[in-house]
Backbone bond lengths (Angstrom), bond angles and torsions (degrees), N, CA, C in turn:
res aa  C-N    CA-C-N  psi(-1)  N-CA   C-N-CA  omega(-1)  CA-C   N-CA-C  phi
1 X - - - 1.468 - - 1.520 108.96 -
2 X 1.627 118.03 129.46 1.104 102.26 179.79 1.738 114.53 -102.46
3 X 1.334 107.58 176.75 1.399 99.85 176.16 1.679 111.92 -116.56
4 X 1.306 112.26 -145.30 1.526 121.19 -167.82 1.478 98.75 -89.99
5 X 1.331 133.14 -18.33 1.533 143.22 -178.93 1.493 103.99 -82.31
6 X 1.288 102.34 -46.94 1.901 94.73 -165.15 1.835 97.22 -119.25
7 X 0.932 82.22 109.81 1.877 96.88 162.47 1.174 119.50 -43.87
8 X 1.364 142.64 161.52 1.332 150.61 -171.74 1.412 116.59 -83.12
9 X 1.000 140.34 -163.67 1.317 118.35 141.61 1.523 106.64 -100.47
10 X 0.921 150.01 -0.96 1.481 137.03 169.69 1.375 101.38 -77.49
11 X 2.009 123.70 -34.22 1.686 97.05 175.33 1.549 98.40 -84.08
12 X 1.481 121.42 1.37 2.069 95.41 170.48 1.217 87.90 -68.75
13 X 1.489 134.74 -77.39 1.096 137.63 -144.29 1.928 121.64 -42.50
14 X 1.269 100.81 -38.06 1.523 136.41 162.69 1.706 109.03 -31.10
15 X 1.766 91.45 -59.61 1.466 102.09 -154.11 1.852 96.55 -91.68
16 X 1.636 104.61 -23.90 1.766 94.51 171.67 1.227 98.90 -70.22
17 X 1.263 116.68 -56.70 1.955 92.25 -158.98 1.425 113.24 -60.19
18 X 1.770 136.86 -15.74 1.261 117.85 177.55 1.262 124.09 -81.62
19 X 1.524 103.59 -1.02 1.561 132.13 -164.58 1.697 92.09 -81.20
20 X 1.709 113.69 -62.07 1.385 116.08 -176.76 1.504 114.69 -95.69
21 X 1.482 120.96 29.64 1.753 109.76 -158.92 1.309 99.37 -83.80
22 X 1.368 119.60 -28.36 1.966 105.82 165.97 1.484 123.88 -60.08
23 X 1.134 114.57 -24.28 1.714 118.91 -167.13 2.053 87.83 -94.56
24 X 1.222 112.30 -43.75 1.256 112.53 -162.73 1.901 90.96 -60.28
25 X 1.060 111.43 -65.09 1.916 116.01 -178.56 1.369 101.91 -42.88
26 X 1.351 111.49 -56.41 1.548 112.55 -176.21 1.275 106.57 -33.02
27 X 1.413 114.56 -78.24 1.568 139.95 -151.77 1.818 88.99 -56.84
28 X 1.414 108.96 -30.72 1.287 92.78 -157.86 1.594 114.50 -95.93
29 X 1.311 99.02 3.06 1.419 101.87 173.21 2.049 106.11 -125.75
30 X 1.167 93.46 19.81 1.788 88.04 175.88 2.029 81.48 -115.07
31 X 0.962 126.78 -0.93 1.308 129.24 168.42 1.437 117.90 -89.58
32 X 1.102 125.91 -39.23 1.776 135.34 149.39 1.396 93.95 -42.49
33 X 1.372 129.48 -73.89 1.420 132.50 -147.03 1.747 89.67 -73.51
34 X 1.157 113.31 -32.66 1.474 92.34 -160.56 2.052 111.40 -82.89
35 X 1.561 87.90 -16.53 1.398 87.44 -178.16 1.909 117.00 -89.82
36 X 1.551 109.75 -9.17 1.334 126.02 164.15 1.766 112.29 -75.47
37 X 1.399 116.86 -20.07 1.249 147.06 175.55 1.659 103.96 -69.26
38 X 1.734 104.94 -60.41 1.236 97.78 177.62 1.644 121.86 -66.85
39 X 1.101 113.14 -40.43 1.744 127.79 -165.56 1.716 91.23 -63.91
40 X 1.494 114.41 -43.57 1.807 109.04 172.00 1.402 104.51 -39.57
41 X 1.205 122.54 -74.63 1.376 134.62 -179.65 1.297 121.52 -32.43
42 X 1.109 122.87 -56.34 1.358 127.54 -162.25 1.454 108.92 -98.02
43 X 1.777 120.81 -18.93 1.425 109.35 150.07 1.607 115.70 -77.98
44 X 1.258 127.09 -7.61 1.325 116.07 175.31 1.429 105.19 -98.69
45 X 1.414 132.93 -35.22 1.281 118.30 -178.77 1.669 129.53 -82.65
46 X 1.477 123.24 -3.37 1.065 145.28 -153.95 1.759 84.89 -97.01
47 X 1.120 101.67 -58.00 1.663 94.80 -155.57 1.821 113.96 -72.83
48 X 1.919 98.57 -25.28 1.306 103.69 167.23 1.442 124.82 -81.33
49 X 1.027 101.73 -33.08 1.700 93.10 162.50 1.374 124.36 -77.43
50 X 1.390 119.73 -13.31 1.457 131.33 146.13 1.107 122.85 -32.05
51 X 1.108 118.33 -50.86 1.609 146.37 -156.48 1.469 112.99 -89.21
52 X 1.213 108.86 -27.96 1.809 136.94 -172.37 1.127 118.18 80.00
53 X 1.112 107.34 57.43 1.302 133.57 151.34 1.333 137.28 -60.02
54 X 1.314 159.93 85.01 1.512 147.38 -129.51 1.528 102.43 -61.30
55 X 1.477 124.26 158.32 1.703 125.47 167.38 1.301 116.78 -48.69
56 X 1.557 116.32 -51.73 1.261 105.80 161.01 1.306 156.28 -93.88
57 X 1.392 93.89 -7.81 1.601 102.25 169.36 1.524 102.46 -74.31
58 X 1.161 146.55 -10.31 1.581 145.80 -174.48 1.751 96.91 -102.58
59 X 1.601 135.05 -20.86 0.965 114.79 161.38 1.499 131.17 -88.23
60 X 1.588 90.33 8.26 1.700 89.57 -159.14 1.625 83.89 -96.02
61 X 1.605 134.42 -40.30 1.260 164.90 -128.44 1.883 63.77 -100.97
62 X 1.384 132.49 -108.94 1.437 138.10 -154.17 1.657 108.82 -34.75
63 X 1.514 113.19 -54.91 1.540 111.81 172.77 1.351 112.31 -39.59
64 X 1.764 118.53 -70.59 1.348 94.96 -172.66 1.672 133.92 -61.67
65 X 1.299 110.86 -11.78 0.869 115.82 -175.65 2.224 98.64 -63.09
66 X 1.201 79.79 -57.88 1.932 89.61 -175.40 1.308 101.83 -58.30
67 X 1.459 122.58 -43.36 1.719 97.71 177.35 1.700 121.11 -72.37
68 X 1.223 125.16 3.65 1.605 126.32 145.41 1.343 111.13 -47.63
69 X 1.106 83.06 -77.71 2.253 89.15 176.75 1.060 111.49 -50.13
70 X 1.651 124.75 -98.35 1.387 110.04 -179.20 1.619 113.55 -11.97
71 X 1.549 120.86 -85.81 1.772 101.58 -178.77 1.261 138.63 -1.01
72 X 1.734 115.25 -69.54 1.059 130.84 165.29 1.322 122.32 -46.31
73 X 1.534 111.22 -48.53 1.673 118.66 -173.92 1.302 100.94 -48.96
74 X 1.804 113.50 -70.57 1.525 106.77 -156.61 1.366 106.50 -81.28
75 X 1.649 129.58 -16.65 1.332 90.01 -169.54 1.650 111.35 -85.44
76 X 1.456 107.68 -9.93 1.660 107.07 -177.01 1.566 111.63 -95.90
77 X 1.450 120.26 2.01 1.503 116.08 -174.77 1.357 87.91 -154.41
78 X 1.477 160.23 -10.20 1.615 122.93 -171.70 1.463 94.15 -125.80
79 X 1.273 133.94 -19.40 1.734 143.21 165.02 1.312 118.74 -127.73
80 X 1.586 116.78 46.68 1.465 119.04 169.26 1.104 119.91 -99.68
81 X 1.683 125.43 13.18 1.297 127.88 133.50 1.221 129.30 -76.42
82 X 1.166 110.91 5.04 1.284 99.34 172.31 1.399 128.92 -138.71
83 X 1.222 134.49 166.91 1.872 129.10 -157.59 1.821 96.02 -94.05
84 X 1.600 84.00 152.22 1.774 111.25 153.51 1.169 102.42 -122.63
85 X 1.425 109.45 -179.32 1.019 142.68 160.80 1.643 135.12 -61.99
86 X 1.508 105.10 17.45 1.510 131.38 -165.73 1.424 106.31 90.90
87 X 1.446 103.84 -179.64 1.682 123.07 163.11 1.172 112.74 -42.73
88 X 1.743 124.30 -67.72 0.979 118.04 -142.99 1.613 103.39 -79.69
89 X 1.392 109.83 -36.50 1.472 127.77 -177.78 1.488 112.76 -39.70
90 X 1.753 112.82 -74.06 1.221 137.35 159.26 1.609 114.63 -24.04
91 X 1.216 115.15 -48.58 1.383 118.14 -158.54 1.203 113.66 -74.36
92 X 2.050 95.49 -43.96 1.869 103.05 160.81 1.321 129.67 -62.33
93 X 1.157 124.79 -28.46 0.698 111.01 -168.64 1.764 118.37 -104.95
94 X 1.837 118.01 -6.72 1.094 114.64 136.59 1.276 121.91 -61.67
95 X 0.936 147.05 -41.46 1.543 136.91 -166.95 1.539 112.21 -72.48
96 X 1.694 109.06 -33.30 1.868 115.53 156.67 1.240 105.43 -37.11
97 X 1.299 103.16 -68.30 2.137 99.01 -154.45 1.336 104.21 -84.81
98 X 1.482 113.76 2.33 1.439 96.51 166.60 1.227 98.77 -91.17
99 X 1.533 145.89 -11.82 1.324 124.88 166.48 1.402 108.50 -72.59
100 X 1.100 140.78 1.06 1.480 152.89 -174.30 1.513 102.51 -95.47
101 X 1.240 97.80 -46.86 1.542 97.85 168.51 1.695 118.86 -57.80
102 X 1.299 106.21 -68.81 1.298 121.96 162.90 1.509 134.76 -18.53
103 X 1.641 93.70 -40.54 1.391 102.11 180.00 1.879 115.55 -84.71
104 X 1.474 96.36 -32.50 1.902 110.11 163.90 1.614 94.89 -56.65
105 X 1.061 119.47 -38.12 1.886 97.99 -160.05 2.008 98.78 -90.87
106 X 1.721 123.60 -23.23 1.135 103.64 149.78 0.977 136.29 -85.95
107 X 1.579 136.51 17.74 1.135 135.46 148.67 1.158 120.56 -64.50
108 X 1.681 127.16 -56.67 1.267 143.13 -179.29 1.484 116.38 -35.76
109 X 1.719 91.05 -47.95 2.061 106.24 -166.43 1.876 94.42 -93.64
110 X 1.115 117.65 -15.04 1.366 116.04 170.82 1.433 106.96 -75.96
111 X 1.029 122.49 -57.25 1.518 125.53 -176.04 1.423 105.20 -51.96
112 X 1.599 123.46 -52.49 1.373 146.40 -169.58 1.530 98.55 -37.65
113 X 1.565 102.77 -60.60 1.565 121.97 -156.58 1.628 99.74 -79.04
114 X 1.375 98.66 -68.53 1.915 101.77 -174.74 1.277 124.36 -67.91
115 X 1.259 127.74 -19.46 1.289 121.04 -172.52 1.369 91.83 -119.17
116 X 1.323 145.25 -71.29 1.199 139.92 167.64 1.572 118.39 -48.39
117 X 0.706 143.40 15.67 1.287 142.02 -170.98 1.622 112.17 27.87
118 X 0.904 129.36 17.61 1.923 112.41 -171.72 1.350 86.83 -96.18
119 X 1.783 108.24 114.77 1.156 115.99 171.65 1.156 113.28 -116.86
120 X 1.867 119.51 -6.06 1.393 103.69 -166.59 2.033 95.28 -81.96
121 X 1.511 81.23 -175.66 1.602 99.97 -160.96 1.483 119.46 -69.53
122 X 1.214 120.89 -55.23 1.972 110.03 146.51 1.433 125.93 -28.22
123 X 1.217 107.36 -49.41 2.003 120.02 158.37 1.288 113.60 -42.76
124 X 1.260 119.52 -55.13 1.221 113.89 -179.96 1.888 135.92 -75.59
125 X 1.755 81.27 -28.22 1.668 101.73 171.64 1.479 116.46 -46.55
126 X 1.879 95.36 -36.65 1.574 104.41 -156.05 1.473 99.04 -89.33
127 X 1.226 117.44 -29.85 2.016 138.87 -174.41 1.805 91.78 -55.58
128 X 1.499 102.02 -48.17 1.957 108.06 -162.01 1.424 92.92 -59.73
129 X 1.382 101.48 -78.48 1.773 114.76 170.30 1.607 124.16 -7.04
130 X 1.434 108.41 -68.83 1.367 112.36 170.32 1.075 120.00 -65.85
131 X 1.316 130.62 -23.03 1.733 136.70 175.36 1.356 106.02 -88.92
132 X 1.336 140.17 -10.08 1.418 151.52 134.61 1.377 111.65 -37.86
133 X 1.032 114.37 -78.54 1.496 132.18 -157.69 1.863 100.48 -59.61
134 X 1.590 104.82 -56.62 1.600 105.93 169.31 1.585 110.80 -52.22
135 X 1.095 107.68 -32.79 1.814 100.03 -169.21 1.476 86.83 -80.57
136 X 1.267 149.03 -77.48 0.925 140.89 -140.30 1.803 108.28 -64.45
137 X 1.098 120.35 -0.45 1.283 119.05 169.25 1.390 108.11 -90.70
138 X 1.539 131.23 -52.85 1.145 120.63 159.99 1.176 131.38 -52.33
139 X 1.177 128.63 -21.03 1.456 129.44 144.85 1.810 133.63 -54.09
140 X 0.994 112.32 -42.44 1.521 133.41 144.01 1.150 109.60 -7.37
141 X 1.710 100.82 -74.92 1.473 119.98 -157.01 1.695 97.86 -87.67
142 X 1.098 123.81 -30.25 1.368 125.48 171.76 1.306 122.00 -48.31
143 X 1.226 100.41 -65.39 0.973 109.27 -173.33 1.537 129.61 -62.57
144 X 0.856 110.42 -30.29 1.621 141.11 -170.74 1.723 90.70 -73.11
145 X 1.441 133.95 -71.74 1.494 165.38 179.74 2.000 93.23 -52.84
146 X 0.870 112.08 -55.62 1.648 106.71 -175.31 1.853 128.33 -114.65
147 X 1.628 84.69 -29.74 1.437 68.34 -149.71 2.386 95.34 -102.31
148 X 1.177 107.91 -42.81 1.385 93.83 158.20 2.047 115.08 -132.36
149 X 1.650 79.94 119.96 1.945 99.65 -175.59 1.519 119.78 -77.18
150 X 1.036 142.87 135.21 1.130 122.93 142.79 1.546 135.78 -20.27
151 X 1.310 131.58 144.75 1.576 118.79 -171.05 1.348 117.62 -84.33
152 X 1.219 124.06 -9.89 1.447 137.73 169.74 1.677 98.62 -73.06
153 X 1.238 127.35 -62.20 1.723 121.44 175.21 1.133 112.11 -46.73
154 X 1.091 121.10 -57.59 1.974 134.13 -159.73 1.725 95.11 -53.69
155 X 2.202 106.23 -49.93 1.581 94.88 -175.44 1.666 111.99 -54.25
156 X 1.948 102.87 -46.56 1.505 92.97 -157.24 1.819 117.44 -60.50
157 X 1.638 98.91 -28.04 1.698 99.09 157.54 1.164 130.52 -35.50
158 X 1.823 118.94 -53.00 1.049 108.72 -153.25 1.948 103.81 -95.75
159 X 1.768 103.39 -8.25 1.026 100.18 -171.54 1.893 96.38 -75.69
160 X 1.488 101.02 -38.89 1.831 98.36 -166.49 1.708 97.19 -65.01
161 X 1.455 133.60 -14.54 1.377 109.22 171.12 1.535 116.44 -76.80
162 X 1.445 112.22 -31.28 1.684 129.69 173.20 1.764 83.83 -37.79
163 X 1.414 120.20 -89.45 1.050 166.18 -153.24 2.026 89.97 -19.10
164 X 1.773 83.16 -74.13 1.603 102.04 155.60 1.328 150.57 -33.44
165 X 1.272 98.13 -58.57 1.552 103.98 162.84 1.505 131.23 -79.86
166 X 1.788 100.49 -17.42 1.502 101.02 166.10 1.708 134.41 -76.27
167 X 1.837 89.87 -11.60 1.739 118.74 -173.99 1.563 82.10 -90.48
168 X 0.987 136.25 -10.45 1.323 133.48 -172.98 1.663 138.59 -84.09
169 X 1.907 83.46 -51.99 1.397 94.32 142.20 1.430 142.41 -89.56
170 X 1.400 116.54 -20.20 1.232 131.63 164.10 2.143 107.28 -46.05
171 X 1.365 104.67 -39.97 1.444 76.99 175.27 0.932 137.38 -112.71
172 X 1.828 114.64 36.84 1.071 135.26 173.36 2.088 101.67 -107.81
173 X 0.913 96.82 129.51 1.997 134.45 -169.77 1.372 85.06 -45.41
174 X 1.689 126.01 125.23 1.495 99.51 160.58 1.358 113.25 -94.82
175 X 1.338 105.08 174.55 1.453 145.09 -155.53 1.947 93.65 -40.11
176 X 0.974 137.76 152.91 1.225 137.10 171.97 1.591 130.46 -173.17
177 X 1.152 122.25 109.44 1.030 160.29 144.03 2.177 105.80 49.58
178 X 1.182 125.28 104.61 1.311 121.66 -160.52 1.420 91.72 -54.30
179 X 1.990 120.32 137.66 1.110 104.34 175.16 1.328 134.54 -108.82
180 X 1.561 100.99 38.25 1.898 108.21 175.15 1.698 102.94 -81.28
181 X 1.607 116.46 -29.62 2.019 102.94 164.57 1.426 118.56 -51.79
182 X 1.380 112.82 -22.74 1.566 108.14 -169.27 1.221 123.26 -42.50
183 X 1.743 92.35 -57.70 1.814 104.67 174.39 1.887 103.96 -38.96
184 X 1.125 96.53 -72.23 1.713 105.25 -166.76 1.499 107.41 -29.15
185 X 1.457 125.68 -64.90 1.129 146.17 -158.92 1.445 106.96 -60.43
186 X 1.437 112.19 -34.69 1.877 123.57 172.07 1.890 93.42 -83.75
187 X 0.642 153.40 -8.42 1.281 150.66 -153.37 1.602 93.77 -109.42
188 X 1.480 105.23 -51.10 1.768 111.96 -168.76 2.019 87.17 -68.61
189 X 1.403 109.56 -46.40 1.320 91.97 -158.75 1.058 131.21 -75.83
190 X 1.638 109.26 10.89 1.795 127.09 -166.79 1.713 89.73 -87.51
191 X 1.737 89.13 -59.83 1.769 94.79 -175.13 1.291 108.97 -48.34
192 X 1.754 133.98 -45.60 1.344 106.10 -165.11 1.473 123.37 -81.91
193 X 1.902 95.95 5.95 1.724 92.28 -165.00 1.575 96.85 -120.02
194 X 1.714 106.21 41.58 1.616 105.30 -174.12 1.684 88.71 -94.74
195 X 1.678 97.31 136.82 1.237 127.12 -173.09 1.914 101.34 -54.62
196 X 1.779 118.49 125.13 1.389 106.31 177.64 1.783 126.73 -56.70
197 X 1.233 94.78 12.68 1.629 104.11 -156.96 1.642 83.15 -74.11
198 X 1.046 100.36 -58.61 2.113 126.86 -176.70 1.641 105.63 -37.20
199 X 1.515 110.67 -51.50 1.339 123.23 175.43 1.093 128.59 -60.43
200 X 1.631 102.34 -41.41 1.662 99.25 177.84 1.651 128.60 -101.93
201 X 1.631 95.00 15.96 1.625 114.90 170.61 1.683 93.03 -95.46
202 X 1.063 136.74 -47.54 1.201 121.54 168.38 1.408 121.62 -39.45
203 X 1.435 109.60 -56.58 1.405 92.95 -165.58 1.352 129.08 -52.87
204 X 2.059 100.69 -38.00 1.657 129.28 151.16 1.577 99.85 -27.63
């Protein structure tokens, strides 16, 4: 029996999921996208390597096709709470780590084929698959880390570059005054602060 000190476990349980319910939605809808991601793939790469198509020119040919979709998926339904860096920003820099991705899934089917030898075509289905699944975890984390932030991060970014560039100019000397007037300016201020005693022996 619990009391007023120790929570139940239905309010722990309560208080984890509100603790993780953004990452939990996240995960659970960049997992829709990622598995509509896979089925892109594997109806586009199946039939071209069918066809005789090389292993990788049919995964490189199926990826881009899936990173269209995927794109769309997460940034309008699995991270549309949260900011990029605009269109153009976002777009580069998904389409980067999906070549990052890309390159985990030709390693996988490279290794599969050249060093392992499993070249026939079920071999390879399963080689894409597993080089899927690894990319799409590094994508996960990518994405999440660069490409769309929460709006609380994005400010403290943009405030610690403020932050930066103002420590930046601050310790550079400002701008000041060419100093061949100096002389002049001590020269004017002797004359205007010559004692009248001086003045009125002159006139004498």
């Amino acid at each position: 029996m619990s009391n007023g000190l120790n929570p139940g476990p239905r309010s722990q349980l309560a208080g984890t999921y509100q603790r993780f319910r953004q990452i939990i939605h996240e995960g659970a809808k960049f997992g829709i996208v990622g598995l509509t991601g896979i089925g892109v793939t594997n109806l586009v790469f199946i039939p071209l390597h069918s066809v005789g198509a090389g292993p990788l020119t049919s995964v490189t040919v199926a990826t881009a096709a899936a990173t269209f979709v995927t794109f769309l998926g997460n940034r309008y339904w699995s991270f549309r709470d949260r900011e990029g860096g605009g269109t153009a920003r976002e777009s580069t820099m998904f389409f980067i780590l999906n070549g990052f991705g890309l390159l985990i899934q030709y390693a996988v089917l490279g290794f599969s084929n050249y060093v392992l030898g499993l070249t026939t075509k079920p071999e390879n289905v399963i080689a894409v698959n597993l080089g899927i699944g690894l990319g799409t975890l590094f994508r996960w984390w990518a994405y999440r880390k660069w490409v769309w932030i929460p709006p609380d991060v994005r400010l403290a970014r943009l405030r610690r570059g403020r932050h930066r560039r103002g420590r930046d100019l601050a310790a550079i000397p400002p701008a000041s005054a060419p100093m061949a007037p100096q002389p002049a300016r001590s020269q004017q201020t002797r004359t205007t602060t010559r004692p009248p005693a001086q003045a009125s022996q002159r006139r004498y």
